[in-house]
N, C-alpha and C positions, 0 to 999 in steps of 0.2 A: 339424836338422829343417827342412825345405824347406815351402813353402805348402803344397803338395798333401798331405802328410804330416800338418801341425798341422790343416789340416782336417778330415782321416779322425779324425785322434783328438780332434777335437771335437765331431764327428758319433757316436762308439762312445759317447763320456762322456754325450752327450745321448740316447742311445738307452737307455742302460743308467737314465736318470734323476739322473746326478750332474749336476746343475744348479747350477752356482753363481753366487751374486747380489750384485752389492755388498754391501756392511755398512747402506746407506744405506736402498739397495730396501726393507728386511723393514719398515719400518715403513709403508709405501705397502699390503705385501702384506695386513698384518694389517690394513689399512682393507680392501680387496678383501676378505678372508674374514668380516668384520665385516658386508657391504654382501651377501654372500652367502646371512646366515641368511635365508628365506622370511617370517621372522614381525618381520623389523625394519620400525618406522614414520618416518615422518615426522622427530620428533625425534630417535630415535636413530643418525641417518642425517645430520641435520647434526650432532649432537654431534662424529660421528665423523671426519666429514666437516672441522669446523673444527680436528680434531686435525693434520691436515696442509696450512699455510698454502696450498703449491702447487697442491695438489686446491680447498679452498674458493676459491680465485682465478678459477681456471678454473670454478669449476662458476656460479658467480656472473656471468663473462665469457658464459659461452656463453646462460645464462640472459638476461642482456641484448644477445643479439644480431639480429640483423632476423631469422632461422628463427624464435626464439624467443620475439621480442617483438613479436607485432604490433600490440597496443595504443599500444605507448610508453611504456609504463609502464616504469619504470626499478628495477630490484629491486636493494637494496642489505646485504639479509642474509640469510645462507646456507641458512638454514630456509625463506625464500622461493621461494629460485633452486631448493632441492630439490622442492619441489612443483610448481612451472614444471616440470622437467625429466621430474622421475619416478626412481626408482629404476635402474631397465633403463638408464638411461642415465648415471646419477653413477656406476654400477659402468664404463660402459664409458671415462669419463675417469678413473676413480679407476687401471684398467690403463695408462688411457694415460703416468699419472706415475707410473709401473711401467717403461714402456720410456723415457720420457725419461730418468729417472734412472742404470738401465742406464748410459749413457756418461756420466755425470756423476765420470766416475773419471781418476787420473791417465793419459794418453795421450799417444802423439806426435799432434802438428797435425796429419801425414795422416791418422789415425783422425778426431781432431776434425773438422775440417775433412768428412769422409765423415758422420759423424754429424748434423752438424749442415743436412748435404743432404738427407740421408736424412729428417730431420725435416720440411722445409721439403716435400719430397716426399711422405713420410706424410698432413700436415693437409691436404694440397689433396685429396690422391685420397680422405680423410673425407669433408670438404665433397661435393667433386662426389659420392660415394657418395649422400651424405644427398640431394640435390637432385634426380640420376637416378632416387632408389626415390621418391620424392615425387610426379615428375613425370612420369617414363619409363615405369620399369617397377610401378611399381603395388605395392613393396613395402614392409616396413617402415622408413622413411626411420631412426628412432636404433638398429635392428640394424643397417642397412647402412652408419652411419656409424660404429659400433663397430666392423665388420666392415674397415673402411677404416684405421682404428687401428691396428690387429691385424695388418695384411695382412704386412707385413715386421719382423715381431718376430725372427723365428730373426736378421735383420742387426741389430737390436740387440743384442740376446744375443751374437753375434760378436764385433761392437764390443767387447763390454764384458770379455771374454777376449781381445783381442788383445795385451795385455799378455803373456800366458800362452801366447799359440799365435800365429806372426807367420803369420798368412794371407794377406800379400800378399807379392808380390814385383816389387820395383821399383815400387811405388803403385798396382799392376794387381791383383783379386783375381782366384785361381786360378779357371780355366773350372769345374773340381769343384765349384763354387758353385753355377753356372747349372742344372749337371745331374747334378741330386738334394741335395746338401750342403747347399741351405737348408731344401728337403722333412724331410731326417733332422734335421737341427736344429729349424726352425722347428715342428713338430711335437712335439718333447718339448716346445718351452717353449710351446706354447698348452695343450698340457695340465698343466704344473705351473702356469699360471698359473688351472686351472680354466674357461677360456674355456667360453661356453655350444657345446654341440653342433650349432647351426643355424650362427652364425659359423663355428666352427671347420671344420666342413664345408662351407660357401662359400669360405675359406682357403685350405684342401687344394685344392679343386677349380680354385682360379687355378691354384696351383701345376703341378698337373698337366694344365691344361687342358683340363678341361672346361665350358666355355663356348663358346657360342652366340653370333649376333646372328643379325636382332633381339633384342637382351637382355630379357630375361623373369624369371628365375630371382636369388638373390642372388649368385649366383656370376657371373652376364652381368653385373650391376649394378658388380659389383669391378671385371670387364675391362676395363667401357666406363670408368669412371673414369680407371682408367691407361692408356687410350688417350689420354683426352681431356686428358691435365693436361699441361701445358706445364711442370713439371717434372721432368726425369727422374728416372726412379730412379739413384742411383750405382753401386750393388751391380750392375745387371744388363750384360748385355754381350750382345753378336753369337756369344757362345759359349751363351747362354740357351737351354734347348730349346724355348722358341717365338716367338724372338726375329724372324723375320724374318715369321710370321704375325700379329705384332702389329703390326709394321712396315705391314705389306699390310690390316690391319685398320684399322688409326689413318688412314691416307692416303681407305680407304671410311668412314670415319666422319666424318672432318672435312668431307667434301661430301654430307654430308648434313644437308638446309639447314633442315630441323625441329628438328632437335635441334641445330644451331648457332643457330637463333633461342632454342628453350630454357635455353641458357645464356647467350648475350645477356641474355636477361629475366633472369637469376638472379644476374649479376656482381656487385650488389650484397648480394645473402644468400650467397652464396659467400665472397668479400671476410670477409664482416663472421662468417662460420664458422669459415674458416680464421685469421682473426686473433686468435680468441679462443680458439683451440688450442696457437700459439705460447705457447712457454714453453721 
């Protein structure tokens, strides 16, 4: 079975709904569906929350980050950091150690190694999400940084099957990827993972580009992110179907000297966002 091939039948398996997740994942998933009842409070939200070290780390980390803390105030237990954050938004790290975990599985180093780019690339284009809806476009800054999360799940999901389906060939993934393959994947898995409807339809719409600039909308707010992040994505390529309008967009956005002073001012809540993502 050739790339082009393991990806068709990992695109039908995820179409059809046969999703399958580490061993590791379910335990992350059943905080997600725990963090999902409408009627959970305060407590029962760090309870659950400190059921899984990784999630309490981070939710704690981000809770004492300069987005977060602008007192100083420095928050040192988890029931804290959830009420610092909110709900809406400990769901949307509780996902994110949902897709970390993903690749947390036996691999060759080229997956690793793409994994662990792919990460490094996810929490920036978060960060700069959170700080564009903040500052930019006027939306809401912790959906748009869940939306940032989220944006390339169908590539962790990949990852975490390439044991099972060898999707590259020769350390290049197949152009099938760029046009549609991650749409028909990434797609099943934002809805098994329950993703809310505003995200997941901001998602979709990078995907298949519908976005604008000036960015307005949370879907422009995704774009201009992965414009602006000086890390690439790995997964994507010049075979992407809007690879080279983003090219042509990235070069008009970087000279434009309001929103390059905008993130000047922000290096430090950026920085200190995306650091407290890593994991």
């Amino acid at each position: 079975m050739d790339s082009r091939e393991a990806l068709q039948k990992l695109a039908i398996e995820a179409a059809g709904g046969e999703l399958i997740f580490p061993t590791h994942t379910y335990a992350a998933l059943r905080v997600r569906m725990t963090l999902d009842d409408p009627n959970v409070n305060a407590d029962m939200v760090a309870k659950v929350v400190q059921a899984e070290p990784m999630l309490a780390a981070r939710v704690v980390a981000i809770a004492n980050s300069v987005a977060f803390n602008r007192s100083g105030a420095t928050i040192a237990d988890v029931r804290s950091a959830v009420i610092r954050l909110g709900t809406n938004l400990v769901r949307a790290l509780a996902t994110a150690v949902i897709m970390r975990q993903m690749t947390n599985v036996p691999m060759a180093p080229q997956y690793q190694a793409l994994a662990a780019r792919l990460w490094d690339h996810t929490v920036h284009v978060a960060a700069l999400s959170y700080v564009l809806a903040r500052r930019v476009t006027h939306s809401n800054p912790d959906v748009a940084m869940f939306a940032g999360i989220v944006h390339e799940v169908g590539g962790f999901y990949m990852l975490s099957r390439a044991g099972d389906y060898p999707v590259f060939n020769d350390g290049e993934i197949d152009p099938e990827w760029n046009t549609g393959g991650e749409t028909q994947v990434g797609s099943a898995v934002l809805l098994a993972l329950s993703v809310p409807e505003e995200v997941s339809s901001a998602v979709l719409g990078l995907w298949h580009g519908d976005f604008a600039l000036p960015a307005t909308s949370l879907t422009d707010t995704l774009y201009l992110a992965n414009c602006l992040t000086p890390i690439a994505n790995p997964l994507q390529s010049a075979a992407s179907i809007h690879y080279e309008e983003m090219v042509a967009v990235t070069e008009q956005v970087m000279a434009d000297s309001e929103l390059a002073a905008v993130i000047e001012e922000s290096v430090e809540e950026l920085d200190s966002l995306a650091t407290a993502l890593k994991f």
